[in-house]
N, C-alpha and C positions, 0 to 999 in steps of 0.2 A: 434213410432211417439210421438214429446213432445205434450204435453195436452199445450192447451191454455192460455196465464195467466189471472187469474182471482183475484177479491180483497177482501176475505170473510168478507170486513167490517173492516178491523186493519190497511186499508193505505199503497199503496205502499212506500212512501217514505221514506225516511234515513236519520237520524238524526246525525248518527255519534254516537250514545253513544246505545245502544240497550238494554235494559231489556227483560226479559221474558215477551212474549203477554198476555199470562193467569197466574196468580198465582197459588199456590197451593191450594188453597179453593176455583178455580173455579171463580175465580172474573178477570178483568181485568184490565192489570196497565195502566190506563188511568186516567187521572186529571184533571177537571172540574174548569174553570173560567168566568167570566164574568155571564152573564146571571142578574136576577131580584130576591126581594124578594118572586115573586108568584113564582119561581120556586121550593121555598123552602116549601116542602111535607113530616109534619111531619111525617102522618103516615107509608109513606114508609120506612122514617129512622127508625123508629119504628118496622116498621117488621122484616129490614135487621139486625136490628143491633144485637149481640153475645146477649145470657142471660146474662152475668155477665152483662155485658154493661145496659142492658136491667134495668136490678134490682138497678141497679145504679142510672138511671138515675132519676127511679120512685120513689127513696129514696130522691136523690137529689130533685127533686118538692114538693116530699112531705113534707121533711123537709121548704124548700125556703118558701112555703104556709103558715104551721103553723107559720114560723117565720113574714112573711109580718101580717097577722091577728094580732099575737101577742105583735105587735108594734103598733098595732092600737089602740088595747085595753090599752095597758099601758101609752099611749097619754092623753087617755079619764080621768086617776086620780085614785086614790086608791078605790074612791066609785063605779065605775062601774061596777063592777063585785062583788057579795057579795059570801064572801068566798073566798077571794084572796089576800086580806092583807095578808102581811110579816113584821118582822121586816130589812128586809133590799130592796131597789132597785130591785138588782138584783132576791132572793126571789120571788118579785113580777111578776117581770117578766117571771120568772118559770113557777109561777102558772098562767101567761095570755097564756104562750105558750101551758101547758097541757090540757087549757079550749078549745084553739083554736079545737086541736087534739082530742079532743069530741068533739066538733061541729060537725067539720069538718066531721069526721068518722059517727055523728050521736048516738055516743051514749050515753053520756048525762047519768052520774054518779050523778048529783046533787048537788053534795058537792061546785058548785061554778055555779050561776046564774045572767041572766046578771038584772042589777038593775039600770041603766040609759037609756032614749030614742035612747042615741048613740051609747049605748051599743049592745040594741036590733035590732039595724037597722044591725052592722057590724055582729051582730049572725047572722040576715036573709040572709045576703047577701054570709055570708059566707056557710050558711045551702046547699045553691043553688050552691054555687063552690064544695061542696062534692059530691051531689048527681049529677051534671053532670062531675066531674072528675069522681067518681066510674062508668058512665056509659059509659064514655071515654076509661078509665083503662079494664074494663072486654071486649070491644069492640076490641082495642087493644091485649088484652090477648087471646084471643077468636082466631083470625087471627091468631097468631104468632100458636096457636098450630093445626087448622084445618087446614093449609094452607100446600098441598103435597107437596114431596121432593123429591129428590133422593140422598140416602147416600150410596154412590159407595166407593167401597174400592180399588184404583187402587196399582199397583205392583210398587215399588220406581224407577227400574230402567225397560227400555226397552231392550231388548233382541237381539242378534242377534246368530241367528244358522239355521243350516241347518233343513228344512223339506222336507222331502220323496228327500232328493238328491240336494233342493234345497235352497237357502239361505232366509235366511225372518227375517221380522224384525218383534218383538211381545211384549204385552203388559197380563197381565192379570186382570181382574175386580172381585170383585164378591158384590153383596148386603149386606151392612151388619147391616139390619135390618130386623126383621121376614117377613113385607108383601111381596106379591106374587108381583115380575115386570113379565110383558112380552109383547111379540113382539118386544124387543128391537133393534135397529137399530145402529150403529157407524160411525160416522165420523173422516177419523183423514186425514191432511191437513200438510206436509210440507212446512215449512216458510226456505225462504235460504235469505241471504244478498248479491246480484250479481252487478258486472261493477268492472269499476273502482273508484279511491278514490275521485275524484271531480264528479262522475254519478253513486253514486250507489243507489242502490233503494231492496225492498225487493219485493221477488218471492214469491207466495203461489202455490201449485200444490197438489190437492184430490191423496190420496195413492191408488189404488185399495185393496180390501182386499177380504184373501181366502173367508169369510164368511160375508160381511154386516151386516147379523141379526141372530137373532135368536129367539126363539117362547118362553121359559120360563129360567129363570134364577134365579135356586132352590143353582149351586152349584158355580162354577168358569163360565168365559170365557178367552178365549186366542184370541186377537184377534190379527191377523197375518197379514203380510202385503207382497207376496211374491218378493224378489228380485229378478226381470229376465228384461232381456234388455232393457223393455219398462219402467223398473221404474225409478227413477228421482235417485235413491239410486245404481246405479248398476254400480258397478267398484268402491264407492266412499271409500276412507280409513277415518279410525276416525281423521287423523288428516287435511283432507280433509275437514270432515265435521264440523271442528272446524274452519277453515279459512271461511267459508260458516254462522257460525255462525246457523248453522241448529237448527229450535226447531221444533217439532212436536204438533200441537196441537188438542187436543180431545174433540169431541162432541157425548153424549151417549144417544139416548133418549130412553122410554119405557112408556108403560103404568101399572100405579098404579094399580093392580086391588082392594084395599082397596077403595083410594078415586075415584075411577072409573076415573081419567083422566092423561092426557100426563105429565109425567117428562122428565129432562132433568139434563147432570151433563156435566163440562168441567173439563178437566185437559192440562197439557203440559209437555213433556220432550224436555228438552235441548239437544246439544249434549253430553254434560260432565256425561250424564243419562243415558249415553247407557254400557252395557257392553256385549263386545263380542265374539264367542263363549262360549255359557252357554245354560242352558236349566234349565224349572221349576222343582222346587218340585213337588209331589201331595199334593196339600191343604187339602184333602178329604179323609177320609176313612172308612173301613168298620169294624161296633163294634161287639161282638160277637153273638147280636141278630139279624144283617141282616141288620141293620139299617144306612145309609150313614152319615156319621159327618164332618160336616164344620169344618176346622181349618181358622177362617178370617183372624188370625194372620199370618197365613204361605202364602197369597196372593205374597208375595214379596222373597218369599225363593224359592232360585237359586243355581246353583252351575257349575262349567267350564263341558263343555261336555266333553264324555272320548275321552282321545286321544289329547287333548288340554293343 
């Protein structure tokens, strides 16, 4: 019996041009317009955004800062700052930039102090953009490293081979970072493109799977999805599910037990992601004192079943 259709939030409809629902790093390709300046939340971007990004952009303000200050000061005339004559312009400017960058920072080497009222006013004001940027900054920094994760190592390509007589389609995961996840749970959801060319629309349909969950997740999982009459996948050939535009998309959650709460990770394979008949490597093995050993790198090492 077909399962019902349902819409896990991606939109049935059909654009005509189809990207991948999920990306590779778990984000989704969806593009944001319209809306208002209050929707705009530094600190989120702040969180999500990559370290490099991250380091950037905090160089990028910090420099912009020193530079706006340092234009203030060199406004004010060569006598404002004692210790900051040059014999050139530019020179000068140097030295308001490097004054600014003590201020700012706080910490005030002495070799250049401020020596007009105007002066002292743009120190004060600037004294108070440092000590609430640095408490800005470690707040910021604080989140981005206390804030839990889930860094899931999934397998490049999905799998199809026979288990115990029957066909299934599989994926493999495994942690690949020292804390402890468990109780983890899986979801993965076939996305198809069905009708015709002026009515089509996209299908989602949940996969059943041999194992939902699982209670600790020290080494691999394999999570399998098996092919028999009730599945939405059974009779289908690859290049069946290339005209279907099939992508499969995954949702993993578990509990941290470092930070004591719920993660979660997404991924998606395409159909062009599947290869079939194959079966896994063992990722894992045994060293000669008894002891089990991850290979994380081997999550995605495959090879054709025999007889294929």
């Amino acid at each position: 019996m077909s399962q019902p259709r349902f819409d896990p939030g991606l939109t049935q409809q059909f654009t005509g041009v189809l990207r991948r629902s999920i990306n590779k790093d778990g984000s989704f390709n969806v593009r944001r317009r319209g809306g208002s300046w209050r929707d705009f939340h530094p600190y989120l971007i702040a969180l999500n955004m990559t370290w490099p990004h991250f380091f950037l952009v905090v160089l990028a303000a910090y420099t912009a800062v020193n530079l706006v200050f340092a234009f203030g000061y060199f406004l004010l005339g060569s006598g404002a700052l004692a210790g900051a004559d040059a014999p050139t312009a530019m020179g000068r400017f140097w030295n308001d930039f490097f004054f600014s960058a003590h201020t700012l920072t706080t910490v005030g080497y002495g070799n250049i102090s401020p020596a007009s009222m105007g002066a002292n006013i743009i120190t004060a004001i600037e004294a108070l953009t440092g000590l609430l940027g640095a408490a800005l900054g470690t707040g910021v920094l604080f989140g981005r490293f206390s804030r839990p994760s889930a860094r899931l190592a999934f397998s490049e390509k999905m799998l199809v081979s026979n288990v115990s007589g029957t066909p299934a389609l599989q994926f493999r995961i495994a942690n690949q970072r020292s804390n402890v996840m468990m109780d983890l749970r899986a979801t993965v959801i076939l996305m198809t493109v069905e009708g015709k060319e002026e009515n089509r629309t996209r299908k989602f349909q949940q996969l059943n799977l041999e194992r939902e969950g699982i209670y600790f997740l020290p080494l691999t999982w394999t999570i399998v999805h098996p092919i028999e009459e009730s599945s939405p996948l059974y009779g289908k050939s690859p290049e069946e599910l290339e005209k279907l535009q099939a992508e499969f998309l995954i949702v993993v959650r578990g509990f941290d037990d470092t930070f004591s709460q719920t993660v979660h990770a997404r991924y998606s394979y395409r159909h062009d992601e599947m290869v079939w008949s194959a079966r896994f490597h063992p990722a894992f093995e045994i060293d000669t004192e008894g002891n089990i050993v991850l290979n994380v790198d081997r999550v995605s090492a495959h090879a054709l079943a025999a007889g294929n």
